[in-house]
VOGU-3710 file (C-alpha; in Angstrom, 3 decimals, decimal comma):
1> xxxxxxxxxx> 105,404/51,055/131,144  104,281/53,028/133,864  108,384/53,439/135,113  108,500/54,887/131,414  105,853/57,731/131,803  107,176/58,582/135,257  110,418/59,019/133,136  109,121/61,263/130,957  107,132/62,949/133,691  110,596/64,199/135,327
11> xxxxxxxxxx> 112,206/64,685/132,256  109,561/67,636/130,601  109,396/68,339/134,323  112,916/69,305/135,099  113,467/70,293/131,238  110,249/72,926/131,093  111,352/76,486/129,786  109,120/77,984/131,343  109,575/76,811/134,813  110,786/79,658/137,017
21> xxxxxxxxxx> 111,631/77,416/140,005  114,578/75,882/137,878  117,073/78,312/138,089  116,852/79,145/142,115  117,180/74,873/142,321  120,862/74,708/140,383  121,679/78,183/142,462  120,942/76,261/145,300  122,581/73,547/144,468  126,240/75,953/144,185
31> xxxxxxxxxx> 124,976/77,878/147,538  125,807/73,952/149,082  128,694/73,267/146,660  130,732/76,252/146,881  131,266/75,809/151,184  131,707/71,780/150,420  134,399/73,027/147,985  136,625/75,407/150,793  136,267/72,894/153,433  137,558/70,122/151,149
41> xxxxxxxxxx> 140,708/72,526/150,086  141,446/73,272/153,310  141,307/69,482/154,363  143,413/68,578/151,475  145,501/71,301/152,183  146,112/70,846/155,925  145,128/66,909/156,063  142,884/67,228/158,793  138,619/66,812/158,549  138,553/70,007/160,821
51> xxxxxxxxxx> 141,381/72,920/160,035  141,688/75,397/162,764  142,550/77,792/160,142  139,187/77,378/158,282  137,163/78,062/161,911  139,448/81,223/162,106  138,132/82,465/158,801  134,256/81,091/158,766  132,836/84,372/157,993  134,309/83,997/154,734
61> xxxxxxxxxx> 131,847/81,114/154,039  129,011/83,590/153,232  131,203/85,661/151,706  132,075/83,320/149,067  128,462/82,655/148,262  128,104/86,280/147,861  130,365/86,913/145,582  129,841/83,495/143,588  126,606/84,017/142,475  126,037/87,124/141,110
71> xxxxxxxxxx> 129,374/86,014/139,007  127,926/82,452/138,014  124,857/84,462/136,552  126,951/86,921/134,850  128,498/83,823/132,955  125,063/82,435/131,828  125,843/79,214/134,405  121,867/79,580/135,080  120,714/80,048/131,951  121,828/76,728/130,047
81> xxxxxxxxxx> 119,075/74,058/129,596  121,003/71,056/131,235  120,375/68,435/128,590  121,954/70,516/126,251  125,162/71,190/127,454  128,387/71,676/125,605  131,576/72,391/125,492  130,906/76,277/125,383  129,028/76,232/128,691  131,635/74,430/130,376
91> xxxxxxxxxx> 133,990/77,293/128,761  132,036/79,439/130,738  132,114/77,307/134,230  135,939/77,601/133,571  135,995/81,464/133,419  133,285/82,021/136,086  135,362/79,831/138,913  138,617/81,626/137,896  136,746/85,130/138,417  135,194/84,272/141,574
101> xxxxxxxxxx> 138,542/82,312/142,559  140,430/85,819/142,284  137,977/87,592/143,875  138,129/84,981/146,958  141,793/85,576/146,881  141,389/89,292/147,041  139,376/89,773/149,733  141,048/87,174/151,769  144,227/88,629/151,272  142,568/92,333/152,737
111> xxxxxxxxxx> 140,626/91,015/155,148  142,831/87,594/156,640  146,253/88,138/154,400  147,573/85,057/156,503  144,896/83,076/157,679  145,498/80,543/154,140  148,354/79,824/152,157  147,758/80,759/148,334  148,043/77,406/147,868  144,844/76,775/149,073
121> xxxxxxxxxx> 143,164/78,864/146,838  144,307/76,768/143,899  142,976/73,552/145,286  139,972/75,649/145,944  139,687/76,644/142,359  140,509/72,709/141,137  137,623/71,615/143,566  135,152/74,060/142,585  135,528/73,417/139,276  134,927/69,907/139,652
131> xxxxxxxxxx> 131,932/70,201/141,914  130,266/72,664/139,827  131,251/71,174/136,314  130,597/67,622/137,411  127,085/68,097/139,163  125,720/69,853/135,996  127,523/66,412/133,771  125,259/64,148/136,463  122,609/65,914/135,789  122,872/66,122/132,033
141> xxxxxxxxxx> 123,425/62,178/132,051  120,869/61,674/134,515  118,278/63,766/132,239  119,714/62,151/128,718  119,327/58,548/130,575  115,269/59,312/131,919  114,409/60,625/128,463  115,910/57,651/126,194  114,490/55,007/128,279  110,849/57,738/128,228
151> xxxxxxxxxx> 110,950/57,407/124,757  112,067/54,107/123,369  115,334/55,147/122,031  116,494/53,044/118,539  120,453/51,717/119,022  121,968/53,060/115,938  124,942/53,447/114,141  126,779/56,268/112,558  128,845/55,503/109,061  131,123/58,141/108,987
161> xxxxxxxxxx> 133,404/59,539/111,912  134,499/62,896/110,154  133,244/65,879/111,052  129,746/65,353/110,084  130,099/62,070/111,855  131,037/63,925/114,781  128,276/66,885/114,812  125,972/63,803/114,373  127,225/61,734/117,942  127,136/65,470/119,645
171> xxxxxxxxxx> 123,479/66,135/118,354  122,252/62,252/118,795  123,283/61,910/122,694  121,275/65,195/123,817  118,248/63,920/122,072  116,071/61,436/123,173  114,950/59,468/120,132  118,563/57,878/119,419  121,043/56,112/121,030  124,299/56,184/119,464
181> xxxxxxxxxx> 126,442/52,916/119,835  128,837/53,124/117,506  130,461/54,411/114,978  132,301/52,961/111,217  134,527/54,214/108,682  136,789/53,532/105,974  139,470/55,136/107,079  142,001/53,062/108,791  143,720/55,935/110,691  140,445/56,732/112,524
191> xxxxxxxxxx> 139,593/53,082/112,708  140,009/51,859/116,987  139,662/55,676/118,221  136,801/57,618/119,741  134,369/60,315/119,428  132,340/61,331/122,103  133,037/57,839/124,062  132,432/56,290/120,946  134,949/53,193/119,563  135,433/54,283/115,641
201> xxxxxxxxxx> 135,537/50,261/113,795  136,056/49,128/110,642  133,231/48,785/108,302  133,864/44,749/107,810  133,003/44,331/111,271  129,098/46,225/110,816  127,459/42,420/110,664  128,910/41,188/114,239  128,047/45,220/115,482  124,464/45,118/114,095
211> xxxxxxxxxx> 123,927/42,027/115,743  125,496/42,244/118,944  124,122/46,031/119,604  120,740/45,116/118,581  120,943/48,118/116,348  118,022/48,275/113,449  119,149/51,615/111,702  122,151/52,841/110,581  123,035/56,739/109,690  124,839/57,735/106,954
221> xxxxxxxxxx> 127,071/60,896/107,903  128,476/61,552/104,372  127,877/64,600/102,875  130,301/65,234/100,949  131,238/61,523/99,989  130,966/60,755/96,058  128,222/59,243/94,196  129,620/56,611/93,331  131,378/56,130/96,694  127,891/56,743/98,096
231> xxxxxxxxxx> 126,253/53,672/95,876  129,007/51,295/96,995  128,250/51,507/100,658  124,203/50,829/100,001  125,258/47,820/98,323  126,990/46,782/101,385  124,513/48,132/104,060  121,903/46,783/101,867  122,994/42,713/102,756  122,350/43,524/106,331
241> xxxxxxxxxx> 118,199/44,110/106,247  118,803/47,496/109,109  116,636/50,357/107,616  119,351/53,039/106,215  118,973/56,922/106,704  121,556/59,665/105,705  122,305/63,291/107,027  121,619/66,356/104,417  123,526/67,216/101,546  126,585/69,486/102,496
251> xxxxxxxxxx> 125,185/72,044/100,824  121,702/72,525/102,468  123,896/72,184/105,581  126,156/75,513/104,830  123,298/77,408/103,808  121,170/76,863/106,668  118,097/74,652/105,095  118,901/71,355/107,276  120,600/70,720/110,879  123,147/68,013/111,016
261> xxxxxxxxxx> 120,475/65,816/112,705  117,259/65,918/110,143  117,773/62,574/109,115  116,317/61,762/105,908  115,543/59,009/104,313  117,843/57,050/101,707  116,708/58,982/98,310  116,526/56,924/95,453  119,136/59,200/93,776  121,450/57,957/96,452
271> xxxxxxxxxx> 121,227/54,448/95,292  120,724/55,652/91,616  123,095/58,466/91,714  126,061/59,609/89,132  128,992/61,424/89,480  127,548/65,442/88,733  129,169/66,996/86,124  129,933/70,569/86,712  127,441/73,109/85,050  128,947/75,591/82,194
281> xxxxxxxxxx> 127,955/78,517/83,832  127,875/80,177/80,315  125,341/77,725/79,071  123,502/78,381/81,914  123,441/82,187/81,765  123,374/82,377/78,405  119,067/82,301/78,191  118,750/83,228/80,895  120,353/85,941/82,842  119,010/89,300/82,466
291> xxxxxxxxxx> 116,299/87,874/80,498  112,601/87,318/80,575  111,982/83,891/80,514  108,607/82,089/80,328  107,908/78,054/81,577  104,324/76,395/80,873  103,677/73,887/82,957  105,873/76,087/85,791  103,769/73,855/88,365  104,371/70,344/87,327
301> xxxxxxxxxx> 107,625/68,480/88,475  109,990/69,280/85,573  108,560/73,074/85,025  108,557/73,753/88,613  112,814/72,671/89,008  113,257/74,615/86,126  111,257/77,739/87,722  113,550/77,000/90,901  116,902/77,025/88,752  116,168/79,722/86,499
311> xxxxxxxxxx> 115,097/81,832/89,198  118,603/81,597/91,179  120,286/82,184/87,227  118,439/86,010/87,648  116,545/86,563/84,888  115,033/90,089/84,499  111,620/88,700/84,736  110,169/85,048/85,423  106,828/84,279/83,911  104,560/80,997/84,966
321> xxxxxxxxxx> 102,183/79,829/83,054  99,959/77,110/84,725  96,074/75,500/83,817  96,556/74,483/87,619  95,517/76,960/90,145  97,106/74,911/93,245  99,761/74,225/90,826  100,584/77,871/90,437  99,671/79,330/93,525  102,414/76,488/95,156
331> xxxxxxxxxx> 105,116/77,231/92,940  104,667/81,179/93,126  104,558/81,105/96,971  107,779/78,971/96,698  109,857/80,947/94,403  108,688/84,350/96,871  109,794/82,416/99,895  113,030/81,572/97,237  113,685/85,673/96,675  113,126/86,163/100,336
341> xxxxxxxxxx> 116,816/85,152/101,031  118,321/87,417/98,941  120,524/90,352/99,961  119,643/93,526/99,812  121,619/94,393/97,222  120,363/92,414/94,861  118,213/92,869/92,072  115,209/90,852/92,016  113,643/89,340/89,105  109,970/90,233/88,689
351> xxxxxxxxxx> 107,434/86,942/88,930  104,748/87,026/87,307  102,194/83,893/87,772  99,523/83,445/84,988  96,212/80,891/84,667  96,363/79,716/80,867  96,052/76,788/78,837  98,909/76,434/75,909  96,365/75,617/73,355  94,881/79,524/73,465
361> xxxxxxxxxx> 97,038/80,528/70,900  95,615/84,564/71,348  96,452/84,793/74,678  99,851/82,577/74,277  101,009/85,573/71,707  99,261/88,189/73,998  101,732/87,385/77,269  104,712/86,682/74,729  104,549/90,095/73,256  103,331/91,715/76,711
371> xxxxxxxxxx> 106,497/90,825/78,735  108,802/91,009/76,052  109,925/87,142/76,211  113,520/86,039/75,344  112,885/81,930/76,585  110,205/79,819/76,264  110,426/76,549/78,143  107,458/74,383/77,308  106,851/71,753/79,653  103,553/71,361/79,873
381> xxxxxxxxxx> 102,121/68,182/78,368  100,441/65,296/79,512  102,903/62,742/80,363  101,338/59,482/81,817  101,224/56,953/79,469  98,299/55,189/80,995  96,581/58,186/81,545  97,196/59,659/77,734  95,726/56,151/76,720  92,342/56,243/78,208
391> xxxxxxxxxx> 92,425/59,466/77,195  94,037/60,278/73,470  92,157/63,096/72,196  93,200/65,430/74,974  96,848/63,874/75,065  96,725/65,420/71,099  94,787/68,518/72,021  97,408/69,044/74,724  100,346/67,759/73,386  100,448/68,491/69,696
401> xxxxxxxxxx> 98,414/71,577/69,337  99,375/73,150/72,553  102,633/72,613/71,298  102,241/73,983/67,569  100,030/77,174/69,082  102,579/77,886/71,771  105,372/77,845/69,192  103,410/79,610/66,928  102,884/82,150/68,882  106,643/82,260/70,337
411> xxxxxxxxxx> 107,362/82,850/66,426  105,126/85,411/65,339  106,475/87,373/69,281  109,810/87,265/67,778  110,389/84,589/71,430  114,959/83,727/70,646  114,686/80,341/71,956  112,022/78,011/72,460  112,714/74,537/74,508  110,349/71,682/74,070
421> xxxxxxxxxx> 110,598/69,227/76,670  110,111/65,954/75,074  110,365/62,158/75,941  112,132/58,618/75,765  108,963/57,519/74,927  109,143/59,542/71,541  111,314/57,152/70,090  110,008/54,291/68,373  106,391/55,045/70,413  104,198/52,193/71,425
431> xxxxxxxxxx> 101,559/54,920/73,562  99,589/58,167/72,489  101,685/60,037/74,868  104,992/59,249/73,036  103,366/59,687/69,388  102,084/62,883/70,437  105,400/63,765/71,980  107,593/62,600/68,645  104,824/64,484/66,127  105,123/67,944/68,551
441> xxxxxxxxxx> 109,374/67,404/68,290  108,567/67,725/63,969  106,077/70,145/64,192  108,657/72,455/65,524  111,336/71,075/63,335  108,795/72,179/60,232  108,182/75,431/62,112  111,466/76,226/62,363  112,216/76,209/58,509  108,733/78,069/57,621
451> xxxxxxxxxx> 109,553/81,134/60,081  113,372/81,448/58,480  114,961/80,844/61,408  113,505/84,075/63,454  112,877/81,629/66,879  115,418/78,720/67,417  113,215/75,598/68,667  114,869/72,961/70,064  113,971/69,535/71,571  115,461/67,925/74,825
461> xxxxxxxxxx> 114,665/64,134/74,890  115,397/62,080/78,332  113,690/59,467/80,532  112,443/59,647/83,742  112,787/61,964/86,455  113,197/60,453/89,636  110,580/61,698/92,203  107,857/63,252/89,422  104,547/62,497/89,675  103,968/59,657/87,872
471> xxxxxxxxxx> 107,125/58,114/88,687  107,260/54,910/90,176  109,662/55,981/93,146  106,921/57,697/95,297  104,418/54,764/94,351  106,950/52,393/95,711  107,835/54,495/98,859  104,138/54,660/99,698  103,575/50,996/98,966  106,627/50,183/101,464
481> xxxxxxxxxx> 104,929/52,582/104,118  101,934/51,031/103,935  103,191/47,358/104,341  103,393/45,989/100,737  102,845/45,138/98,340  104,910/46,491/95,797  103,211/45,688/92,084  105,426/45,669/89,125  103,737/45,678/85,980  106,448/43,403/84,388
491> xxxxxxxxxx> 109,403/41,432/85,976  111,953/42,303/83,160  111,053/45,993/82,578  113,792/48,756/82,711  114,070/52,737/82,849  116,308/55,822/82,391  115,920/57,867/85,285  117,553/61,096/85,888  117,496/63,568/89,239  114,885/66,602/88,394
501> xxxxxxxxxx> 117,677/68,972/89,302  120,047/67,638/86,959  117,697/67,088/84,511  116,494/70,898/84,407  120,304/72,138/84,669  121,070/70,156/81,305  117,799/71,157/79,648  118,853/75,059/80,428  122,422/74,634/78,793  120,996/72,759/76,336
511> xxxxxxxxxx> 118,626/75,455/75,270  121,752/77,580/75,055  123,228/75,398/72,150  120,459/75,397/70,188  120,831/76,373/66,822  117,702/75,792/64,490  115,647/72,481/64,663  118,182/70,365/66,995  116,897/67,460/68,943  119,029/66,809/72,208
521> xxxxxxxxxx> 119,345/63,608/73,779  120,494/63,864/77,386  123,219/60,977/78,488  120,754/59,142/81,006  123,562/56,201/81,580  122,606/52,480/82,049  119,021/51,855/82,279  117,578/50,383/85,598  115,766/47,348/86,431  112,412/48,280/88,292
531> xxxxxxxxxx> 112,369/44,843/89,721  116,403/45,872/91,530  114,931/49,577/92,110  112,357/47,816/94,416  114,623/45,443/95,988  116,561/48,042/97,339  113,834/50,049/98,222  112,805/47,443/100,683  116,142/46,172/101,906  117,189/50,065/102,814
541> xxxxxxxxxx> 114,193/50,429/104,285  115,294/47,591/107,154  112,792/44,752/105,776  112,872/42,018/103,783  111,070/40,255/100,551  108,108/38,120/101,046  107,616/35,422/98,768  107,344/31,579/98,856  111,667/30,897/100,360  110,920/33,916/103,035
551> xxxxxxxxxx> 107,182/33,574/104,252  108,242/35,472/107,176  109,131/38,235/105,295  107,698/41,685/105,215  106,859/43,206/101,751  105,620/41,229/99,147  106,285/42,089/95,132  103,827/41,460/93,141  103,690/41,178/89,197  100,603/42,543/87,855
561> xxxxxxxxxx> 100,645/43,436/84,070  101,722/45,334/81,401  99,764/48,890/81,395  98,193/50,281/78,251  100,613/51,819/76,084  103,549/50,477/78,246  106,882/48,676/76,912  109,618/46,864/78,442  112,782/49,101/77,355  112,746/52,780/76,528
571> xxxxxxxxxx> 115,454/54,020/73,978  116,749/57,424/73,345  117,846/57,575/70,005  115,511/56,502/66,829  119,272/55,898/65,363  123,090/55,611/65,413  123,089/59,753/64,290  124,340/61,442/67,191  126,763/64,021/67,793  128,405/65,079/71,191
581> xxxxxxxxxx> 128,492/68,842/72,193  130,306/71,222/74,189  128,544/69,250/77,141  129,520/65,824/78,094  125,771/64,656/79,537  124,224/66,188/76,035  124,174/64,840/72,827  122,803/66,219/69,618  120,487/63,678/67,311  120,472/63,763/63,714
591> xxxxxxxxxx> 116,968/62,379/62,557  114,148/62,431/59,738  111,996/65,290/59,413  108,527/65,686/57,761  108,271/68,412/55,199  105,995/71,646/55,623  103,474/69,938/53,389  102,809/66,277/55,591  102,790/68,243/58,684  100,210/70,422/57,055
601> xxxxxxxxxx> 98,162/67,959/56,336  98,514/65,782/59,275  97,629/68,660/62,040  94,344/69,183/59,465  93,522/66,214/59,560  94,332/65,576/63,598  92,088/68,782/64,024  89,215/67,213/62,129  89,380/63,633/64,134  89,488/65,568/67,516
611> xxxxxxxxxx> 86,738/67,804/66,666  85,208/64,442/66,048  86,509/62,553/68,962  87,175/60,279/67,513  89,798/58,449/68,850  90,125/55,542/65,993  90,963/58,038/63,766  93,518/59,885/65,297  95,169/57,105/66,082  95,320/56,318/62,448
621> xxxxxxxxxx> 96,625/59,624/61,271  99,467/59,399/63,950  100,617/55,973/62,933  100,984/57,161/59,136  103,044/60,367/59,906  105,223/58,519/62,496  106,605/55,628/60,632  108,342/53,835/64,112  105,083/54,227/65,992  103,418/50,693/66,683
631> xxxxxxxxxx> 100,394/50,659/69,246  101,113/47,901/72,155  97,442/47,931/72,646  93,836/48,337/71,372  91,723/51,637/71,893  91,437/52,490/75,880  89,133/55,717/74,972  86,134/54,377/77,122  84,080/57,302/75,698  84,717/56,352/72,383
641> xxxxxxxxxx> 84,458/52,588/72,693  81,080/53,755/74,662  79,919/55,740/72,104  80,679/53,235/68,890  78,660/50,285/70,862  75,730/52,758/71,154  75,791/53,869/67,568  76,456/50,107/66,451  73,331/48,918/69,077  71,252/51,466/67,677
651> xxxxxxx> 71,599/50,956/63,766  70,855/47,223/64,578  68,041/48,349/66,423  67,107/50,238/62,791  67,309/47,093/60,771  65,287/45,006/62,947  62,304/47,435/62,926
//
C-alpha cells in the first residue's frame, strides 16, 4: 500500500503542469545526451573508445548544445506532457534532430571542413534520434507503469480492433485507470495481428482470455456496428459474468459530445435495440419547420425528446408549456445550451418557456392565439399506473379534461394539428391511467367531427419508453448499484419498450399523416420479458443471480406482487383493424367511436363525480363509456376509502344515539 502512494506521489509529481522545474530537467537531460550521442558516432565511426579526431574538434561539444536547444524548444520537444506522448511529438523529435543535424554539419564544415567524414554526421543524426526519442519512451513507460500500479488499474479487453478499437488502445495505455490486454474481433483478416503491442484474437477464444488475464470488464469499441449485430455479441459476452461497457455512439463522437474513451455503460437499448429505420425527412418537416409549435408536458421524458427533436427540425418558434418549474427551467436551459451550437448563419427559433396547467382552458386558448400556433403536441398526462390508482380523480382531472380543454382550445385558435400522446395501456384498460387515456383518444375523435374538421387531432398509441421516469430500467439500474435486490412484481410479465428518441421521431411524422380523428399505433416489435430484461441487467453488469443453486451469488430477484392497476401483457390494438402507412414503424387503427351525445354526457357526468371526489363514481362512469375497460383491482383512493369509513362510522354513531 504504502509502495502504491509513493507511486502516485512521483507520478502527480513528475506529471504537475504547473511545475516549472520540469522543463530545465528533460533540457538537461539532452545537454548530457546530445555529447553521449557525438562521442558514440565518432566511436562507431572510427572503432576506437577515444578518436583523435573527436579531441581535435572538442570545442564543438558546446557548440552542439548551443545550437540544439534553442531548436528542440522551437519544435515543442519541452512542451509535451510525457505520459501523453504520440506519434505527432515524435514527428517533431524527427524534424528537430534533422535541423540541428544540418546545422552541426554546417558549421563543422566552416569551421573544421575535414576534421569528420560526412559520414559521421549521419550516425550522429541515427544516434541522436535514438537517445532523445528513446529516453522520452522510458520515461513515458516508466510514468504509465507508476500510475497503473498508483491506481489499481482493471485488465480489460477491447471488442473491436477497427479504428475505434484502435483510438481506444491509444487513449487506454496513457491513462491510468485501464490496462489494456487484449483485443477481439470478428474479422478473421485482423484476427493474430497487433495494435499498439496488442495480439488481435478471435472472439471464440474470450472464455480462456478472460480467465487467464484476470480481466473483469470488457469494452465494446463498436460504434457503428448494427443493432442487431450489437444484441448478438451481449448474448455472447453475457455467458461470461465480466461487467460490459461500450464506447459512444459514432455520432456523438463526430460532433464532439463524447471522447473515444468515456466509457459508458451497456444501455438497455443496446440489449433491446432494433434496426433504425431512416426518418422521412418530409414527415418530419412537414409540422414542423418554419412553424410555431407548442409541447405540454415539454419537461417530462417524452415532451422533453420531442422539445430536443423539434428544436433541431427549426421551427419558427418553440413554445413549452410545463406545471413543473424545475421541469421547465431544465429543459429551457437545455434547449439554449442546444441553440448555442449553431452557426452564425442560422436562424434561430424563438423559445418561449411557460408555467401552466392544461386544464386552464382561458389561458390554454390565450397562448394558442398569442403565438400563432401551427402544432400542438400534448404530452402531458399522468402516466404511472400505480400512481393514477391511489390517485383517480386527478388522473381524470389531468388526463381527460386537460385533454378535452387543451383541444378545445387548439380548436376554437384555429391550432392545424393537434398530437395526443396516448398509451398501450388504453387498450382493453385494467388501471385509471389507461381508461383515462382511451376516453381522452374519443374525446378528440368526437371533437374532431363537432369542429368540421378545422384542427386535425390525432392519437399516437405505443408502450414504454425505455429510460422515462417510471420505467423500470432506471429502477433496476439503481437496484443493481445498490447491491440487489431486484423486485419484479410478477415472474411472467412482459412490455413494449421503445428508445425515447425513436419514439418522439415517429410521433412527429406521425402527426404529419394525420388526417381527421386517426389513431396511430407505433410498431413496438416483440414484447419483452421483465424477468430476461433483469437477467441481463445483472449479467452485463459482471455479477451473477442469487438464489437457492448460486448462494454465492450477488443480486438477488425478488417477486413481490402485482401493483394496483397492473396486468401481465400490454396490447396495442383493441382489434385486427389496422392499416399500414407511408411509414413502416406506424400503423393506422380503425376502431369504435362514441357519438357527440355519450361523450357529452359522460364528461358531465365525470365533472360532477370529481367535483364530488368521489372516486366510486367515476370509476363507474368510465367503465360504462369504455366497454373493454375491466378494473384489476378495488378502489386505492385512500382519501376516499378514508372519507366513506368516516361517513359510514358516523351515521352508525346516529342510530345508536
Amino acid at each position: 500500500m504504502q509502495d502504491k502512494y509513493v507511486s502516485r506521489l512521483i507520478v502527480n509529481f513528475i506529471q504537475h503542469p504547473m511545475l516549472h522545474w520540469r522543463r530545465p530537467l528533460i533540457m538537461l537531460l539532452d545537454v548530457l545526451l546530445l555529447p553521449l550521442s557525438l562521442w558514440m558516432a565518432c566511436m562507431l565511426q572510427f572503432g576506437v573508445w577515444v578518436p583523435d579526431r573527436l579531441l581535435q574538434v572538442s570545442w564543438a561539444l558546446p557548440a552542439v548544445l548551443v545550437l540544439a536547444v534553442p531548436v528542440f524548444v522551437r519544435f515543442g520537444l519541452y512542451r509535451a506532457v510525457m505520459i501523453y506522448i504520440g506519434s505527432r511529438a515524435f514527428f517533431s523529435i524527427v524534424v528537430a534532430v534533422t535541423l540541428h543535424t544540418a546545422t552541426v554539419v554546417l558549421l563543422m564544415s566552416v569551421f573544421a571542413p575535414q576534421a569528420l567524414p560526412l559520414t559521421t554526421f549521419g550516425i550522429y543524426w541515427l544516434v541522436t534520434l535514438t537517445l532523445v526519442g528513446g529516453s522520452r519512451m522510458i520515461i513515458r513507460g516508466i510514468l504509465l507503469w507508476l500510475g497503473k500500479s498508483s491506481h489499481h488499474a482493471r485488465n480489460v479487453i477491447i471488442y473491436g480492433a477497427g479504428d475505434a478499437g484502435g483510438q481506444l488502445v491509444e487513449a487506454l495505455q496513457v491513462g491510468v485507470h485501464y490496462r489494456p490486454m487484449a483485443l477481439v474481433d470478428d474479422n478473421p483478416e485482423l484476427q493474430g495481428t497487433e495494435i499498439q503491442g496488442l495480439r488481435i484474437h478471435d472472439p471464440r477464444e474470450l472464455p480462456l482470455l478472460v480467465k487467464k488475464s484476470g480481466v473483469g470488464e470488457i469494452l465494446l469499441a463498436m460504434p457503428s456496428v448494427s443493432m442487431e449485430r450489437r444484441r448478438q455479441i451481449m448474448d455472447y459476452l453475457q455467458q461470461l459474468k465480466v461487467r460490459v461497457r461500450t464506447v459512444p455512439a459514432l455520432e456523438d463522437i463526430v460532433a464532439g459530445r463524447a471522447r473515444i474513451d468515456s466509457l459508458r455503460e451497456i444501455d438497455i437499448r443496446d440489449i433491446l435495440g432494433r434496426p433504425p429505420v431512416p426518418p422521412d425527412e418530409q414527415l418530419l418537416t412537414q409540422c414542423v419547420t418554419g412553424k410555431s409549435v407548442l409541447v405540454t408536458g415539454g419537461g417530462g421524458s417524452i415532451g422533453a425528446e420531442l422539445c430536443r427533436q423539434i428544436l433541431a427540425l427549426a421551427p419558427k418558434r418553440l413554445i413549452l408549456y410545463e406545471l413543473s418549474e424545475y421541469n421547465l427551467y431544465t429543459i429551457e436551459a437545455e434547449l439554449r445550451n442546444q441553440l448555442a451550437g449553431w452557426s452564425d448563419d442560422m436562424v434561430r427559433p424563438e423559445i418561449i418557456p411557460l408555467l401552466g396547467n392544461v386544464t386552464n382552458e382561458k389561458k390554454m386558448e390565450l397562448v394558442l392565439r398569442t403565438f400563432k400556433v401551427h402544432t400542438v403536441y400534448h404530452a402531458a398526462a399522468y402516466k404511472h399506473v400505480p400512481l393514477v390508482e391511489f390517485n383517480p380523480i386527478e388522473g381524470v382531472v389531468n388526463n381527460v379534461f386537460g385533454t378535452w380543454y387543451a383541444a378545445r382550445a387548439a380548436a376554437r385558435a384555429r391550432v392545424e394539428t393537434f398530437v395526443l400522446i396516448s398509451t398501450d395501456k388504453a387498450v382493453r384498460p385494467t388501471n385509471i391511467m389507461g381508461a383515462t387515456k382511451r376516453l381522452a383518444e374519443l374525446v378528440l375523435q368526437s371533437l374532431f367531427h363537432e369542429s368540421q374538421g378545422s384542427t386535425r387531432f390525432c392519437m399516437v398509441r405505443f408502450g414504454n419508453v425505455l429510460d422515462s421516469s417510471g420505467s423500470v430500467v432506471p429502477l433496476f439500474r439503481q437496484q443493481i448499484r445498490s447491491g440487489g435486490p431486484i423486485t419484479l412484481t410478477h415472474p411472467k410479465m412482459t412490455r413494449y419498450f421503445m428508445t425515447i428518441p425513436e419514439s418522439a421521431q415517429l410521433v412527429i411524422q406521425a402527426g404529419a399523416m394525420c388526417k381527421g380523428a386517426d389513431v396511430f399505433v407505433l410498431d413496438m416489435g416483440q414484447p419483452i420479458a421483465i424477468q430476461q430484461l433483469a437477467t441481463r441487467m445483472i449479467a452485463l453488469s459482471g455479477l451473477s443471480i442469487k438464489d437457492e443453486e448460486h448462494p454465492q451469488g450477488d443480486i438477488r430477484i425478488e417477486t413481490t406482487k402485482i401493483r394496483p392497476g397492473e396486468k401481465l401483457y400490454e396490447e396495442l390494438l383493441i382489434g385486427d383493424n389496422i392499416t399500414p402507412t407511408q411509414h413502416p414503424r406506424i400503423l393506422r387503427a380503425c376502431e369504435h367511436e362514441l357519438s357527440a351525445e355519450e361523450i357529452d354526457a359522460t364528461l358531465a357526468e365525470l365533472r360532477t363525480a370529481c367535483d364530488r371526489f368521489d372516486s366510486d363514481g367515476a370509476r363507474r362512469i368510465l367503465m360504462a363509456a369504455i366497454r373493454e375497460y375491466e378494473p384489476q383491482c378495488g378502489i386505492e383512493d385512500k382519501v376516499w376509502l378514508s372519507s366513506r369509513d368516516t361517513a359510514t362510522a358516523t351515521v352508525a354513531a346516529t342510530m345508536i344515539n
